[in-house]
N, C-alpha and C positions, 0 to 999 in steps of 0.2 A: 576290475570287472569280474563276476563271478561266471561259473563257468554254469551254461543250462541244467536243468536237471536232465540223466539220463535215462528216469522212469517214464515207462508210457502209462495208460490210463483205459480199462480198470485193473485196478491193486493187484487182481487174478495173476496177472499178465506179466508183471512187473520184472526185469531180470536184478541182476546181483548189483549194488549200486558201484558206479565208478572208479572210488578208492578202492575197494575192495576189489575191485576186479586188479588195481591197478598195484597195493600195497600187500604185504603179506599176510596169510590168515592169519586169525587171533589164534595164542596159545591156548587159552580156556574156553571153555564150552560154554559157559553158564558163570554170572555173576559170583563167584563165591572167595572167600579169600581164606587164605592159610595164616595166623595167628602166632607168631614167633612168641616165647616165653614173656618176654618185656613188653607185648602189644608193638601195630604200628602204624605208623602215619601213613606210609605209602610204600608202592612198590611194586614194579615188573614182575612176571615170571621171567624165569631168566631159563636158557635151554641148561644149562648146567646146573641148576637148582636138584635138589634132590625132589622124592615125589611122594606124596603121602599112600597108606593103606587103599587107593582109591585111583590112584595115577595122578591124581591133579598136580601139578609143579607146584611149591611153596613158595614165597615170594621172595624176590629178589631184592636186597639193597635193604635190608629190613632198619624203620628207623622207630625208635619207642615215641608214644605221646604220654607217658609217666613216668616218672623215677622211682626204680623200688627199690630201698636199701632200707637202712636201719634207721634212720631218720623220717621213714618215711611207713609207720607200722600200719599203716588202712589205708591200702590203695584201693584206688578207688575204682569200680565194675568194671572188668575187660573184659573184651569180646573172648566167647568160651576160646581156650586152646584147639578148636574142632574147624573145621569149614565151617563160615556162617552163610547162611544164606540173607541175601539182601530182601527178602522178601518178608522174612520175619523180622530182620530189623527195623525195614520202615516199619510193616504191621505195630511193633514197638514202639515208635519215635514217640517221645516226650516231645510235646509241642505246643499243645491246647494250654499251658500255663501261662502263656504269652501273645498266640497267635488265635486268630479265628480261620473259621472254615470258609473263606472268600466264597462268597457268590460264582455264578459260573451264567453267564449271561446271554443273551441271544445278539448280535448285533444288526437289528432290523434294515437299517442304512447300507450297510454293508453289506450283509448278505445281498439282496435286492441287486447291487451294484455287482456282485462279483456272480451271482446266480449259485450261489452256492449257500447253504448253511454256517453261518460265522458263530461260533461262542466262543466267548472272550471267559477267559479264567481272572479273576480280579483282585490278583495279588497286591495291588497299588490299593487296594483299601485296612491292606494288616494297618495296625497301631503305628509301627515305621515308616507305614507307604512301602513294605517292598516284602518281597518273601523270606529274605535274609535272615528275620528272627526264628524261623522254622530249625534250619541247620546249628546255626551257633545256640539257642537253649536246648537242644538235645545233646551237643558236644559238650557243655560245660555243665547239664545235672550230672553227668558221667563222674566228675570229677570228686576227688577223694574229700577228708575234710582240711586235712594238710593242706592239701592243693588250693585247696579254695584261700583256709589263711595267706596262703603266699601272695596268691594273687596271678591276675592269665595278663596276656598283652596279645594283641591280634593288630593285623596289618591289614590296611582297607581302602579301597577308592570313596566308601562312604555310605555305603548298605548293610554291608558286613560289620562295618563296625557300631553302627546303629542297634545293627541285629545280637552284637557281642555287649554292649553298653546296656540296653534294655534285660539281657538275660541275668547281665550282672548285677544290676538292680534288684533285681527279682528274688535271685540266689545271696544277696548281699557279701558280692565277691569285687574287690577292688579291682578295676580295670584301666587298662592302659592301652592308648589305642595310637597308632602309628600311623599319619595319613597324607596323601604328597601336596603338597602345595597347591598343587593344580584340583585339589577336591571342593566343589560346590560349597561355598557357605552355606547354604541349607542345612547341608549334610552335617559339617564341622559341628554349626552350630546348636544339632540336634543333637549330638554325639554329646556334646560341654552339658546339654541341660539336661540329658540323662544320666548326669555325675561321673560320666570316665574322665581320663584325664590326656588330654590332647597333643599329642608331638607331631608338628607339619614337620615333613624330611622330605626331600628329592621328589622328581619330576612326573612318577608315574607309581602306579602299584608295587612294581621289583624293586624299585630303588626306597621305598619305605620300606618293600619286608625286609631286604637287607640291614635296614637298620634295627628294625624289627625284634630281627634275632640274634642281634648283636646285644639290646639293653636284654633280651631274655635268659642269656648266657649271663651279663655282667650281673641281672639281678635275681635271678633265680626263678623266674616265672614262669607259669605254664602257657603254651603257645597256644592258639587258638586257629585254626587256619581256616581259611575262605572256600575253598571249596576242597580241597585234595583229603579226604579224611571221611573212613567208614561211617560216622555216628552223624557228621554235618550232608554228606551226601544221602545218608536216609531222612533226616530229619527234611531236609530239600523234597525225597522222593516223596513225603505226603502228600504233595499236590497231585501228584497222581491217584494216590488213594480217593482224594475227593472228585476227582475229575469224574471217574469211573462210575461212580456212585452216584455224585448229582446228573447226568447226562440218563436221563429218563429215555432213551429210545436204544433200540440194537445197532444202527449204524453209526459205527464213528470211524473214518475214514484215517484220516491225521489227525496229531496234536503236534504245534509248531511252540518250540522252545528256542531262546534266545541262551548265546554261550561264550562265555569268558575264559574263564578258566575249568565249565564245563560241570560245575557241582549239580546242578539246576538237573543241566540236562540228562548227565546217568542216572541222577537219583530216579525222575520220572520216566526213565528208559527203562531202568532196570524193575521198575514195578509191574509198569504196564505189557511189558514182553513176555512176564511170565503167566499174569493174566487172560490179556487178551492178544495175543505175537501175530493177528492181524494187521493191528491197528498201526500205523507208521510211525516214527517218533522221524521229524525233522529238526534238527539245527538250523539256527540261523548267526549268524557271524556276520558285524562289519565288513567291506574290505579292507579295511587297513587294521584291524584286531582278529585277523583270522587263523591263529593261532589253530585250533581245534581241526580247520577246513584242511589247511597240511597237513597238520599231525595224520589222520586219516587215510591223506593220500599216501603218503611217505610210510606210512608204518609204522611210525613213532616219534613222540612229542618232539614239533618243532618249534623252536626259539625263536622268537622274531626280535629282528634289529630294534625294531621302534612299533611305538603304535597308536592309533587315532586318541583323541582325546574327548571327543564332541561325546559319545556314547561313553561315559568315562565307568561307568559303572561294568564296563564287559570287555575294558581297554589293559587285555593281558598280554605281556609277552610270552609267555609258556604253559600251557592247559600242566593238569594235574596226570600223575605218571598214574594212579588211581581211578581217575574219572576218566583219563583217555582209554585206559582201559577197558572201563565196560562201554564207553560209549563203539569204538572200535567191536564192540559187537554187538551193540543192538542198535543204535541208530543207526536208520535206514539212510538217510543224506542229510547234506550240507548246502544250505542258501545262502550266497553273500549278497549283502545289501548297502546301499551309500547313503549319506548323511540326507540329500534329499529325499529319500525313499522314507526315511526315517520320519524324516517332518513332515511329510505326504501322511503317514499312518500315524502320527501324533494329530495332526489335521482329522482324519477320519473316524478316529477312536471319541475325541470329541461331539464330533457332530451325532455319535450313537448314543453319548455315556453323558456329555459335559463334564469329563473328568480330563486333568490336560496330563497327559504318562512324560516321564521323563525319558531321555533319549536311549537309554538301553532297555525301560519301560516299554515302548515301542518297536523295539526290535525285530520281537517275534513277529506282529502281528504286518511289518514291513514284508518281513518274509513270507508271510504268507498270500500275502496281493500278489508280489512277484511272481510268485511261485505258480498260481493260478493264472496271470497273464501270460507267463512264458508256458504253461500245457492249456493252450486254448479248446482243449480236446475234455476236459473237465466240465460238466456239469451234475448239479444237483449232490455235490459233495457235500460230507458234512468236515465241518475241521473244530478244532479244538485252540484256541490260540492263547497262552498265557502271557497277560500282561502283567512285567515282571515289578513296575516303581514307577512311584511320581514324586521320585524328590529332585523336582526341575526348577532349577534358579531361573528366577523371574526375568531377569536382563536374558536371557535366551530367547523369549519367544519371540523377538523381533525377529532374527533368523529365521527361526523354526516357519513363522508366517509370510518369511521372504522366500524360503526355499519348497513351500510343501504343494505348489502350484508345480512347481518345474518337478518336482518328484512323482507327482503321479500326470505329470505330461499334458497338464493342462494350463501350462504356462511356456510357450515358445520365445527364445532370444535370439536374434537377428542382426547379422552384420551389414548395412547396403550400402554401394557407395554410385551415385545419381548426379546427371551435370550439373554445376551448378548454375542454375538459371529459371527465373521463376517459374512455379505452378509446378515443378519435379516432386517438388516434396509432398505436396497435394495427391499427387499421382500417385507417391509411393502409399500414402496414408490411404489412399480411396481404395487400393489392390490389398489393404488389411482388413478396411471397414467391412459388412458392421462388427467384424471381431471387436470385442470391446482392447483397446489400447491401456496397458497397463504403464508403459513409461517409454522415452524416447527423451535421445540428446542428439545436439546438433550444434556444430560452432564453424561461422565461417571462418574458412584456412588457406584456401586453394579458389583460384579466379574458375580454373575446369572443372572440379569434381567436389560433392560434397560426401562426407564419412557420418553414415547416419546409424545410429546405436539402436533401437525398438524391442521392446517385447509386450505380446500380445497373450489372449487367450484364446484354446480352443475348446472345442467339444473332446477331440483327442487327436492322437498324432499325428492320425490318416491325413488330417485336415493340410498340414505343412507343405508337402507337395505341391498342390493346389496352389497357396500363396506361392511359394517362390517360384514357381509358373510362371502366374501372371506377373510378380517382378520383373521376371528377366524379359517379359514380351514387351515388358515398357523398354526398354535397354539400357536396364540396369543391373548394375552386379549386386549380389547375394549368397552370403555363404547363412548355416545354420549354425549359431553358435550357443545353443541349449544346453550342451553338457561339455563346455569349456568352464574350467573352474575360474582361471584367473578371469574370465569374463566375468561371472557369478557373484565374485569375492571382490575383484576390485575393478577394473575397466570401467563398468556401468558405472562407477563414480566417479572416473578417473575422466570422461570420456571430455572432449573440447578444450577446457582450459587456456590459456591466453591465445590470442589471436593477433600473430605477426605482420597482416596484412588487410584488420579492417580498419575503417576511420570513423568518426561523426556516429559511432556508439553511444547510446542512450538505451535502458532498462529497463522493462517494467514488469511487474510482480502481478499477477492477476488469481483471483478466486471469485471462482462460482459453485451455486448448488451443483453436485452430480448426478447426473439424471442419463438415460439413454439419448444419446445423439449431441448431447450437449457440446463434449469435445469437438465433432465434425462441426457442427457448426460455426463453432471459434474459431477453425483451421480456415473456412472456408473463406471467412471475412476478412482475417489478418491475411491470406495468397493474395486475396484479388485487392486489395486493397491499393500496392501500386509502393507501398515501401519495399525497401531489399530488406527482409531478413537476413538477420546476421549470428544469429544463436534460438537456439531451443531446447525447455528442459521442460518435462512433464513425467508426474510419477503417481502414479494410484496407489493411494496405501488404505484403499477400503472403508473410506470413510467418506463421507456425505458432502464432503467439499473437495470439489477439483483444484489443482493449484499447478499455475505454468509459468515459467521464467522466458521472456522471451527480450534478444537484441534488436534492437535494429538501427538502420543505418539513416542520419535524419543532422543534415547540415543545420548549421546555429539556427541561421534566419528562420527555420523549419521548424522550429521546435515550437511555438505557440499550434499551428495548424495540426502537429502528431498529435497534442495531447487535447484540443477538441476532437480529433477522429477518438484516440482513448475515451474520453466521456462520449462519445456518441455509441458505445460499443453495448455500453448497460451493465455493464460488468465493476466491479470491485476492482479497483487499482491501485498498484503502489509506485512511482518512481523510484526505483533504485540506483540511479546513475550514480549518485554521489555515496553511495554505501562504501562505507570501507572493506567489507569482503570481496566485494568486484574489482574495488583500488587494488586490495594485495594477489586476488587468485587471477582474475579475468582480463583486468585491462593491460596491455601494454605502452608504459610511459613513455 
């Protein structure tokens, strides 16, 4: 669950966000970092640190991303020995030799629906499909000529390394990419035909860097990292730079950024604060990858046991000691969002674009619908929303199109349990109708009570009440089981199965056109008809043909007069008594 935002609305108005009221201040003022002799990848102020000409602490834990000895005669550009400002580095980022200046787009659909101004930023049309190549070919023009012979290795969910695989191409620098088992074939596979060279290791992102930087030590390569690193997080903050520049009007309220390990986000925090330090920079975080949303509260980078997989491209256990850094002082808040919210805004992003975003693709723009439903006090805003990739393996979108109704709450799931004795079931369907019925199971079990599974659609949520109302005025029980996962995930398929206590069970399989009213009126014929039902399954999956599995109970001698009532029905029929799926799952021998 995430926690509401604590901003009111308008911006004027706004106090100090949450974490921050609740974590300690940041030690530095202003993006800037201190440059140890050797260069470094990352690093805290630390209060014991010593302090340059200027007061600024110099960083803590300093770690080098070169090697410079005598093996090593032209090392290659490092950040001056000075305070750099982040503001000339992105202004600097080597980027355009790979990436293009994404479009920055209006979302008419959306806007409309949320009353507010939507531009979507359209990172999911780079060369990679994802911003990624921005960071890692500015990280690796850096690099010396040594370096390059040697050769980098980088660790990835499958963006990053896309983004590091493409730059290597480019720069003609052998690549070695580390990636967990669990990464999209898509990904993989795009990674292999942009000539790196592919090692799956372990379960998530940490458990590949681990290995990571194990062959990098055993082989002498220079490490390439995903987000924690000054030159990848500018190269990142150019999106900012265009944001600012395509956005043709004075108001822009937010720009909503999705965050992993949080490169994305400081990069375009740190541009845009110095810019324009009206304008809000928002996070958006999974909740089960929220990594960053702690970090924040707590005061510094926290470690998560585990973390979600589905949004795998932003599924980090530990943000960057660098990025958390600056984001700890300029993002303004953090939105947690869940897997169907996700596929709710992979759904909508669509219906604007016709482009389908991949699940941490859509992240931001999740968070941004949230974000706007929960301050109902919001109108007429303008937002900024960066969608970050569309490298979405195809066997997902069944999900993504089973859950993106229940994400934005326009798909209710319902537990009822009704006597069993004819026309109840009737009853319950009639206190749905005309809501259009998306599925429902039913199997008889019990001589007193039947356990009926439904879910429907609304206009929106207000509407629920309403139903379960009139449920219970029939006097039946109803609970809302909408944001029950194991309902979600497995129940709805689990639901009926053999039957201990029916007999004289016979099948039948029926498809018709889908039209309005179509269903009721099959309900209507099969209640009154005068057989006992004994099972029901119906499932809408969007498509032009309705399709219901229904039991019923129909003694031998009986069975010529069901199956002229079947042919008198008009309908497409299948007998399936004799099917062996109903032999091993349904019937009881």
């Amino acid at each position: 669950m995430s926690t509401p935002s604590p901003f009111k609305w308008p911006i004027s108005n706004i106090p100090i966000p949450s974490y921050r009221r609740l974590g300690p201040t940041p030690v530095t003022p202003t993006p800037f970092i201190r440059t140890p002799p050797n260069g470094i990848e990352s690093g805290l102020p630390s209060p014991d640190s010593e302090t340059d000409e200027n007061g600024r602490p110099t960083m803590a834990t300093p770690l080098s991303y070169h090697h410079v000895d005598d093996t090593d005669p032209k090392p290659h550009r490092k950040l001056e020995e000075l305070d750099v400002d982040y503001l000339k580095l992105i202004l600097n980022a080597r980027v355009y030799d790979v990436a293009i200046e994404s479009p920055l787009q209006l979302a008419p659909k959306l806007s409309t629906k949320l009353e507010c101004k939507i531009y979507i930023k359209r990172e999911d049309l780079q060369p990679i499909f994802s911003f990624k190549l921005r960071g890692a070919y500015n990280r690796m023009y850096q690099l010396s000529p040594f370096e390059r012979e040697q050769g980098i290795i980088a660790a990835s969910a499958g963006n990053h390394a896309q983004g590091v695989a493409i730059a290597a191409q480019k720069l003609g620098i052998p690549a070695t990419i580390v990636m967990p088992k669990a990464a999209p074939e898509i990904k993989v596979s795009n990674v292999r035909r942009l000539g790196a060279n592919v090692i799956l290791h372990g379960n998530d992102f940490d458990e590949a860097k681990k290995e990571c930087m194990r062959l990098k030590d055993e082989r002498g390569l220079t490490f390439i990292p995903a987000f924690d690193d000054p030159y990848v997080i500018a190269g990142q903050g150019t999106v900012g730079v265009e944001i600012l520049r395509q956005l043709r009007q004075d108001k822009l309220d937010a720009i909503f950024v999705c965050c992993g390990g949080g490169g994305l986000l400081a990069g375009i925090a740190a541009f845009v604060k110095r810019i324009r330090p009206e304008v809000r920079i928002i996070g958006v975080n999974t909740v089960d990858s929220d990594s960053m949303t702690q970090s924040l509260i707590k005061g510094y980078p926290v470690e998560l046991k585990e973390t979600g997989l589905f949004a795998d491209g932003t599924s980090v256990r530990l943000v960057g000691k660098e990025t958390f850094r600056i984001c700890q002082e300029f993002v303004d808040d953090m939105i947690s969002v869940t897997n169907d919210e996700i596929c709710a805004a992979i759904r909508n992003c669509f219906e604007d674009t016709r482009a389908i975003l991949e699940p941490a693709g859509a992240q931001a723009l999740a968070g941004c619908e949230k974000y706007i439903h929960e301050n109902s006090e919001i109108k007429d805003g303008v937002f900024v929303v960066v969608v970050s990739g569309a490298n979405m393996n195809f066997d997902r979108l069944r999900f993504v199109a089973e859950r993106a109704k229940l994400g934005d709450g326009k798909e209710m799931l319902i537990s009822a349990i009704i006597p069993e004795r004819p026309g109840s079931f009737l009853k319950l369907f009639n206190c749905v109708y005309p809501r259009t019925i998306t599925e429902f199971s039913y199997r008889y079990n019990d001589p007193e009570r039947a356990h009926i599974y439904m879910s429907f659609e609304v206009s929106n949520k207000s509407e629920l009440p309403e139903v379960l109302a009139d449920i219970e005025s029939q006097g039946m029980e109803v609970i809302d089981i909408s944001n029950d996962e194991m309902a979600k995930s497995h129940a709805r398929y689990m639901a009926g199965g053999r039957s201990f206590t029916v007999s004289d069970e016979v099948i039948a399989r029926f498809s018709w056109r889908e039209r309005p009213g179509a269903l009721k009126k099959f309900m209507d014929v099969l209640e009154n008809s005068g057989w006992n039902m004994s099972m029901w399954h119906y499932r809408n999956h969007a498509s032009d043909v309705g399709r219901l599995l229904v039991g019923a109970q129909v003694k031998s001698h009986e069975r010529q007069e069901w199956s002229k009532f079947l042919e008198s029905l008009g309908y497409a029929w299948v007998d399936e008594t004799d099917n062996p799926v109903y032999q091993h799952f349904l019937l009881v021998v």
